[in-house]
N, C-alpha and C positions, 0 to 999 in steps of 0.2 A: 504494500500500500504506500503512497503517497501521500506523504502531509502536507501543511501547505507554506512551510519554510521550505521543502522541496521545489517549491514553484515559483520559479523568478518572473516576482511582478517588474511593469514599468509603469513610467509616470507618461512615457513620449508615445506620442499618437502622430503619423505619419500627417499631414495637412492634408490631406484626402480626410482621412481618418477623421481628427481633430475638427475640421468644420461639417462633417454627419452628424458627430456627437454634440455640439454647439447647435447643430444646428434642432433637434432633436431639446435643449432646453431651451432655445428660444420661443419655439411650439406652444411647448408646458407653458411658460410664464406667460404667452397670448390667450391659450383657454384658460385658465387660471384667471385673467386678466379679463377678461368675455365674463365669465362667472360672476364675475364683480359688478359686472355693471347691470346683467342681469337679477342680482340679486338688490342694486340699488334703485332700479327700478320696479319689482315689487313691494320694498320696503317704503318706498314714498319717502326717502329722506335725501337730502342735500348730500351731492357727491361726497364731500370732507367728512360728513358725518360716517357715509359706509366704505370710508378708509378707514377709517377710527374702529369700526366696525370689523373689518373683517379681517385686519393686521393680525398675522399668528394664523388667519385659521388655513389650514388644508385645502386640496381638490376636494377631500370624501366628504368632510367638513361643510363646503360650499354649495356640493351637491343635497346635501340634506338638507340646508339652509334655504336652497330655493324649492326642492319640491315643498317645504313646509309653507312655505311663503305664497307658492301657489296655488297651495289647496285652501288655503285661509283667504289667499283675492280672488280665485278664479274658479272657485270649485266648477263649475257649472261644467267646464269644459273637458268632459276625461279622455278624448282625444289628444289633446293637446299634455296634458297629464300624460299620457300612453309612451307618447315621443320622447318626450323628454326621459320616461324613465327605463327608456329603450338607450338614450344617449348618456344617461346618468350608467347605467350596467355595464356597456361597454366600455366608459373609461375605469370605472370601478374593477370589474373583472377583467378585463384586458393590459389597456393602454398605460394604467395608471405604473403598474407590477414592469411591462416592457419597458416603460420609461426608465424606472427606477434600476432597474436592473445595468441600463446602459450609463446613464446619465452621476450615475454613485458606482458605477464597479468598478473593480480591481481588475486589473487589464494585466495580460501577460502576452507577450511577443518571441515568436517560436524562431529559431535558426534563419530559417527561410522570411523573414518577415510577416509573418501570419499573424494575425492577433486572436485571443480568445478570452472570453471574459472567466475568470475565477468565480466559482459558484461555491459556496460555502454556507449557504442556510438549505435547509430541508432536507429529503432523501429522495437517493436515485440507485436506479440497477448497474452496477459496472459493469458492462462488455463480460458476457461470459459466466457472471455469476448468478447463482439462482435465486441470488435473496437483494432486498434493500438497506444502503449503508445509507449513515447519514452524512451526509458535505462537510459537516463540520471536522470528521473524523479522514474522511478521503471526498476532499475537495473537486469537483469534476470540472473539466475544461468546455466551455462551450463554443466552437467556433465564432468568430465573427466579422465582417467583412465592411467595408463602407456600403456598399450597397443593400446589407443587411438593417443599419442603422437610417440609410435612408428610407428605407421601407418602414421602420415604425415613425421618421418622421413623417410622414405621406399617410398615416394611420391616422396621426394626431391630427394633423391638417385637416384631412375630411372629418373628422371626430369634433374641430373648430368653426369648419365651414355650419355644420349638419347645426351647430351650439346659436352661429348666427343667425340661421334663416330661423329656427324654434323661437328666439327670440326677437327677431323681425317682427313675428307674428304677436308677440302680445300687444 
């Protein structure tokens, strides 16, 4: 087994690399950022107020913040309810974890210049064994590629677009 002083992280991300990954938290802070204003707009308060408001809080956080807020001004509409908490699931269960995973990992760089993210929370099957270890214990290497990373930017995006036009509509 492999621990994970076995595994030489780096801090260097090739500029390909480096503006995927960039570009992948710039996304984040624009729907994050969309969330805010949708959520200033159900609360009916002056912009400064839902800064003050919502400094510290979370994506999952935000997202509770407005279905609540929705159901409280808008009940009437459960269509629109429906959407949103189809767009609220998928950044929750998906987008939120991909992001995170890219945007906070631990990056290691193979011989050949390959990059793979360090996975070290939860359990996985190693190649060949019949049982589940934990990451913590034998760390598993996830490939990863710029093109990989751009694709969960391009997740987020339409995840940002889908956030706008929902609140177009209120």
């Amino acid at each position: 087994m492999v621990g994970i002083r076995k595994i030489e992280t780096t801090t260097y991300l090739t500029p390909e690399m480096a503006h995927a990954v960039a570009s992948v938290a710039t996304c984040w802070a624009n729907l994050e950022l969309e969330m805010e204003h949708v959520i200033r707009l159900l609360s009916k308060t002056p912009y400064r107020v839902t800064r003050v408001l919502v400094i510290g809080m979370n994506a999952r956080t935000r997202l509770g913040c407005i279905e609540g807020l929705y159901q409280l001004r808008k009940s009437g509409n459960r269509t629109m309810l429906d959407e949103f908490k189809t767009i609220k699931e998928e950044i929750e269960k998906g987008a939120e974890g991909t992001r995170n995973k890219v945007v906070h990992g631990v990056w290691h760089r193979n011989k050949k210049g390959q990059y793979s993210l360090v996975r070290t929370s939860g359990t996985w099957q190693p190649p060949g064994k019949p049982w589940k270890v934990k990451r913590a214990v034998h760390p598993e290497l996830e490939p990863m590629d710029a093109p990989k990373v751009r694709a969960i930017q391009w997740q987020l995006n339409d995840l940002l677009t889908r956030l706008r036009v929902w609140h177009a509509k209120l």
